[in-house]
C-alpha positions, -999 to +999 in steps of 0.1 A: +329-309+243+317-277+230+300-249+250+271-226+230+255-199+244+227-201+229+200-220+233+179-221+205+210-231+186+220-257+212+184-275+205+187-271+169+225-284+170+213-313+191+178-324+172+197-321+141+224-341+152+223-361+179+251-342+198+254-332+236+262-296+243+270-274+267+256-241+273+268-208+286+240-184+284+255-157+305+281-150+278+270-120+258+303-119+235+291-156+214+282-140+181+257-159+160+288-170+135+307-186+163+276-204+175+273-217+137+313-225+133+306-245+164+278-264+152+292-274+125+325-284+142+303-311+161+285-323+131+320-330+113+332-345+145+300-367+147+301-380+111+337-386+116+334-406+146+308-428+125+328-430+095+359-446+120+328-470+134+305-478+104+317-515+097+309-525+135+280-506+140+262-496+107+231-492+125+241-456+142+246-443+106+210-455+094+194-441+128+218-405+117+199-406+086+170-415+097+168-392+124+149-359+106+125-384+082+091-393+095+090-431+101+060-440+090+036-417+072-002-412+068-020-442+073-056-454+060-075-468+094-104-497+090-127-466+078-109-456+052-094-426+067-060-411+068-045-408+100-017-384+105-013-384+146+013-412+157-007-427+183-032-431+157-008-445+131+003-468+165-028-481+169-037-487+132-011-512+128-015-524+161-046-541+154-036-551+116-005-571+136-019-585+160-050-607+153-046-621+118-056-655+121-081-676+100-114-676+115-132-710+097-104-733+101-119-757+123-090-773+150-089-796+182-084-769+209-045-777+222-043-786+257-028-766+286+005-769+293+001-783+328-023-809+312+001-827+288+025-849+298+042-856+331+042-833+361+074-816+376+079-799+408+104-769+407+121-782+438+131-811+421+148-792+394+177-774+389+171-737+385+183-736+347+157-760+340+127-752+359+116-727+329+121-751+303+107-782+317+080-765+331+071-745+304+071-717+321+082-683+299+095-652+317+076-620+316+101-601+295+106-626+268+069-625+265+068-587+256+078-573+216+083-540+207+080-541+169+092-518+145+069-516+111+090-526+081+078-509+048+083-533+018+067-520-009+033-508-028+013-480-013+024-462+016-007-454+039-018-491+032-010-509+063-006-544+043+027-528+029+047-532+064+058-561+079+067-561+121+101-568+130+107-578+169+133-559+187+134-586+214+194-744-040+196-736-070+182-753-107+211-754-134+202-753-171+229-775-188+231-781-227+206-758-236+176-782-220+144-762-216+134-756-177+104-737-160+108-725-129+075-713-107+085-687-077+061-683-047+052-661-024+028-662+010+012-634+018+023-620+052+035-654+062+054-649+095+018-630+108-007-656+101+010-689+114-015-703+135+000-716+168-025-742+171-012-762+142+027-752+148+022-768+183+010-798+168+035-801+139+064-798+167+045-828+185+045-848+155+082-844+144+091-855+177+102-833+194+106-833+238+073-825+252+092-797+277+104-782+244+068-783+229+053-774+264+074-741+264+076-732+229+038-734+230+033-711+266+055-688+251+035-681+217+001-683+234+013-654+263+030-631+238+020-592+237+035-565+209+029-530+206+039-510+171+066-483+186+065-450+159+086-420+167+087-434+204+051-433+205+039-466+224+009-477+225-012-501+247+000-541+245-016-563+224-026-600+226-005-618+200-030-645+184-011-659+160+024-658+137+060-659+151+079-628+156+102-616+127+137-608+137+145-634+160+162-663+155+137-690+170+107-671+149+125-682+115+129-717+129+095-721+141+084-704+107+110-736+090+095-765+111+058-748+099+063-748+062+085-780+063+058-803+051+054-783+016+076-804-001+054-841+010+052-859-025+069-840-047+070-848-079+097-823-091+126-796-076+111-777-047+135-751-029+126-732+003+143-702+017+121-687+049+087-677+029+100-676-005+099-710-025+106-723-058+092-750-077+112-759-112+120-790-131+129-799-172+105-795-199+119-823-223+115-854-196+078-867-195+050-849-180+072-826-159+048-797-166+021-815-156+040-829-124+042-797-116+014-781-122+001-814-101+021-802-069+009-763-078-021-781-065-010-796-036+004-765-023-027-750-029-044-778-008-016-772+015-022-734+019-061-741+028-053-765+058-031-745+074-038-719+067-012-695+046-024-681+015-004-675-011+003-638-025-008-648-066+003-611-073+043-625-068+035-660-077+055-658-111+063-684-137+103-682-156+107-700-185+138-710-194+165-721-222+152-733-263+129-742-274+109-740-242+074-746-248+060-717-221+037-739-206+014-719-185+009-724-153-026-719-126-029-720-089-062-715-075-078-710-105-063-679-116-037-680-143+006-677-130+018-645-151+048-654-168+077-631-157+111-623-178+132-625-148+131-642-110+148-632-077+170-658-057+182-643-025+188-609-041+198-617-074+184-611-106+183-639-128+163-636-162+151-662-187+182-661-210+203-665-179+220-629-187+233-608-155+224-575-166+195-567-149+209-578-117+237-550-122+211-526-132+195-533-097+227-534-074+244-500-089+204-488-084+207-500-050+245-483-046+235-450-059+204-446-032+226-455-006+257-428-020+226-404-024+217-410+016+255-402+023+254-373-001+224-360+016+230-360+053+268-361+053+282-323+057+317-336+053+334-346+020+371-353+042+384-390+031+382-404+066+342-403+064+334-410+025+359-438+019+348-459+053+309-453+045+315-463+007+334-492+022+310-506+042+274-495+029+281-488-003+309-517-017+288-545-009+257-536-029+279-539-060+298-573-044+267-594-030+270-626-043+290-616-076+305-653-080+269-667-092+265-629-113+297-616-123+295-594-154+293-608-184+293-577-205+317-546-209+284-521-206+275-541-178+307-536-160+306-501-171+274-497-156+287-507-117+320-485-123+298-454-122+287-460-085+324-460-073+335-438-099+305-410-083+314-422-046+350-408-054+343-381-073+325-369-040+360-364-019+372-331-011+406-327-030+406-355-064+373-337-077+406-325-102+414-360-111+408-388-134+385-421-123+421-438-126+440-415-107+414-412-080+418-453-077+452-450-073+456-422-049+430-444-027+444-473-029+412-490-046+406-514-074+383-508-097+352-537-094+361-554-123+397-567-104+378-569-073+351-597-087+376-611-106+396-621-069+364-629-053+352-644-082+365-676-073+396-685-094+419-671-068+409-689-041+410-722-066+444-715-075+450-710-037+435-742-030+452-760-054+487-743-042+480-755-007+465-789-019+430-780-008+434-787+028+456-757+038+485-782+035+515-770+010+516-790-020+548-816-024+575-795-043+577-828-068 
């Protein structure tokens, strides 16, 4: 541990950096240089230390970064004013989180939990089970602190973040022509009305202590919006299932898992993204779907989720297609070049270079971060960071969009080339020879290994059970 002897340098070392110090002040001889030499011997110690611990705990490197930016800016309040304060800003999203729920859908008001069913005693129960059957929810569990999640569009609009809780794909063979429709709901994991999950979970069947709990611990849940360590006052939570836990993306599942009720056509679901596709050149496909475009409009009314029309998009795909286009709710589907599947870029001549535009875009902000708030340029804290936070940007899901093109290939060589180009020592050197004094492959070699024909060669070497092959 150092010691400083000063202390306005102490607090700047320590907001800056996160790092504990001690502090001498009696010591007259500490020159203002030493102080500094010392500073920056903790910083290179601390970025070093999460270099050596970035693949097991990525999120102390984000919090580094993150430590000097303001977490969420200005925000426009139900007046139409800015609000700069973060109790304010708190309070704002606060009440946009909390209460959405449809006011004129009209539903049979869900009995109390002590009302439905059978009766248990707790001294009849083992203690593991007393909660459960009982539907009884403990305190804690009942409580969310929720981080706001901006995703994108205006900044001070408070319909840009989502709250986080701390607590198949269509082939296009032989050149057939295929549309595929891509939907969105609008803040979807906010407006699930409880009333209706409850009933949905009753319906599929399943036990009525399962029901009886899930339901007690939805109705009794509080949040607060935590900005800057600012906390505000709790808040009823009226509706929706919290984001970032694991039993809000299953309720969210079991909610939406009637959308696909006499389909027509290929429906996909993925959490609150779906996909709706089928081939132009068998019979009345178009109008088949357009047909269930109804239905999921019908569907969105009754439960109610609306769908968000801005990222509703129609892709039209292979010859010869005849661009049918496409309405929901009236208003017209605009037709889009290129749709998103998990992350990946696929466009409507089923070409992958957009999707590397976007992951070497995505590799170079992240290299930028590291350039920013990394002091050190030392090869123990670049090449672990690229490693783990830079690498798979450029490797997510490369079997389905491996490069098809030289200039595409070209194009994700320049984030590792810059990532290496940034270590103290090989600025002197060529791309090739920085590879090699590394020990790295360049990504073409690496997607060609995860690609999947190694592993099918390995497969077939070991007879595709792990078991060696008969020498004969």
């Amino acid at each position: 541990m150092i010691k400083f002897k000063n202390h306005t340098q102490l607090d700047l070392m320590e907001k800056a950096f996160g790092v504990c110090a001690t502090v001498d002040v009696g010591d007259s001889s500490c020159s203002e240089d030493n102080i500094m030499d010392g500073v920056r011997k903790a910083k290179a110690d601390l970025e070093l230390n999460q270099a050596r611990d970035v693949k097991g705990n990525k999120k102390g490197f984000y919090k580094h970064i993150r430590r000097n930016r303001e977490n969420v800016g200005p925000l426009l309040n139900g007046a139409g004013d800015l609000v700069t304060q973060d109790m304010e800003k708190t309070e704002v999203l606060n009440a946009f989180f909390a209460p959405i729920v449809a006011s004129k859908t009209s539903l049979q008001k869900v009995q109390a939990p002590e009302t439905r069913g059978e009766v248990w005693r707790k001294e009849d129960l083992p203690m593991v089970e007393q909660e459960q059957r009982l539907g009884e929810v403990p305190e804690e569990w009942r409580k969310a602190n929720v981080t706001p999640l901006f995703k994108k569009g205006k900044k001070e609009d408070p319909w840009n973040y989502r709250p986080v809780s701390l607590y198949s794909s269509i082939p296009v063979d032989e050149g057939r022509a295929m549309d595929v429709v891509y939907l969105n709901f609008s803040t979807a994991f906010v407006i699930v009305s409880h009333n209706i999950l409850v009933d949905k979970l009753t319906k599929y069947g399943l036990e009525k202590s399962t029901v009886r709990w899930t339901e007690n611990w939805l109705n009794s849940q509080v949040q607060r919006v935590v900005i800057s360590g600012t906390k505000p006052s709790w808040r009823p939570v009226t509706s929706g299932v919290p984001r970032g836990s694991i039993l809000g993306q299953i309720l969210f599942n079991l909610f939406i898992n009637d959308l696909d009720d006499r389909t027509e056509c290929n429906l996909s679901k993925f959490a609150d993204d779906t996909k709706l596709g089928g081939v132009d050149d068998i019979p009345d496909v178009c109008a088949a779907i357009q047909r269930h475009l109804d239905r999921l409009e019908n569907w969105s009314e009754r439960n109610p989720i609306k769908f968000n029309k801005g990222k509703c998009k129609g892709l039209h795909l292979g010859r010869d297609n005849p661009r049918h286009q496409y309405v929901q709710g009236g208003d017209q589907l605009e037709t889009s070049s290129a749709g998103e599947d998990l992350g990946g870029l696929v466009d409507n001549k089923l070409t992958m270079s957009q999707q590397c535009t976007l992951a070497t875009k995505k590799a170079n902000s992240i290299l930028g971060c590291i350039k920013k708030t990394i002091t050190s340029r030392l090869r123990e804290v670049i090449l672990p960071l690229y490693s783990a936070l830079v690498r798979p940007y450029l490797e997510y899901c490369v079997q389905f969009w491996i490069p098809q093109c030289k200039k595409d290939m070209d194009f994700l060589e320049q984030a590792q080339c810059r990532a290496t180009r940034m270590i103290k020592g090989l600025e002197h050197l060529s791309y090739e020879e920085r590879l090699r004094e590394l020990g790295l492959f360049s990504p073409e070699k690496r997607q060609q290994g995860s690609g999947g024909d190694l592993i099918h060669v390995y497969k077939y070497l070991m007879g595709g059970n792990g078991e060696e092959r008969d020498s004969s």
